[in-house]
C-alpha positions in Angstrom: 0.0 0.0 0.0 1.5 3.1 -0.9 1.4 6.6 1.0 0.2 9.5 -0.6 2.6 12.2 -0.6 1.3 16.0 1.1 1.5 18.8 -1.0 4.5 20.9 0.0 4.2 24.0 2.0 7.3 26.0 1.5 8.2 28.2 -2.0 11.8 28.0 -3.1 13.7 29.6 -5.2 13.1 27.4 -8.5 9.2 27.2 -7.4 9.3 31.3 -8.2 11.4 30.9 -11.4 9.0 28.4 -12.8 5.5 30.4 -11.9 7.0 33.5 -12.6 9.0 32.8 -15.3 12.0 35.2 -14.0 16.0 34.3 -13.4 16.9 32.9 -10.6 18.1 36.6 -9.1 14.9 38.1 -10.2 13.1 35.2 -8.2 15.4 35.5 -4.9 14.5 39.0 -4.7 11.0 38.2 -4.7 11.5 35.9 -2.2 12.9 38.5 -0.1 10.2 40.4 -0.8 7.6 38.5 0.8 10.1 37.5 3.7 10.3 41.3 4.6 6.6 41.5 4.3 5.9 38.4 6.3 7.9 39.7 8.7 10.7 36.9 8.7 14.3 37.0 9.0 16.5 36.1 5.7 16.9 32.4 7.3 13.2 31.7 7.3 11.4 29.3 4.8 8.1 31.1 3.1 5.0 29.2 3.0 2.9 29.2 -0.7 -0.2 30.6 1.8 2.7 33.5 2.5 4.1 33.7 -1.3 0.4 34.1 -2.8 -0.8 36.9 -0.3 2.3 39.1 -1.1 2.0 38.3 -5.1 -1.4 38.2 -5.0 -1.5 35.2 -7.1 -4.4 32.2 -6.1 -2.6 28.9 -4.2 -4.7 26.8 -7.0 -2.5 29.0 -9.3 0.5 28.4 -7.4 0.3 24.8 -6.8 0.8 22.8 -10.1 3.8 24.7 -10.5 5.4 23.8 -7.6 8.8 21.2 -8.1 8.6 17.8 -5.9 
């Protein structure tokens, strides 16, 4: 019997290149972006529910592109 595997919760680098379609400096900096606005520290991971209320993008946007 096989497990299913839970969607992901955390938006990396390559997640924002692929729904974005911007280089990978581009996407850091957006990253940033919503880690200043979420209020976290440069170490922190950001959650999709965190990366689509900064972008303003829906999560059942954000979801198929995400990388396994």
């Amino acid at each position: 019997m096989t497990t299913p595997i839970p969607p992901r919760v955390v938006i990396y680098t390559k997640d924002v290149e692929n729904i974005t379609g911007k280089k990978s400096k581009a996407a850091r900096r957006l990253l940033q972006k919503v880690r200043e606005q979420s209020g976290k520290t440069q170490e922190e991971l950001v959650t999709m529910q965190e990366f689509c209320h900064v972008t303003g993008i829906p999560e059942d946007v954000v979801r198929p592109f995400l990388v396994h």
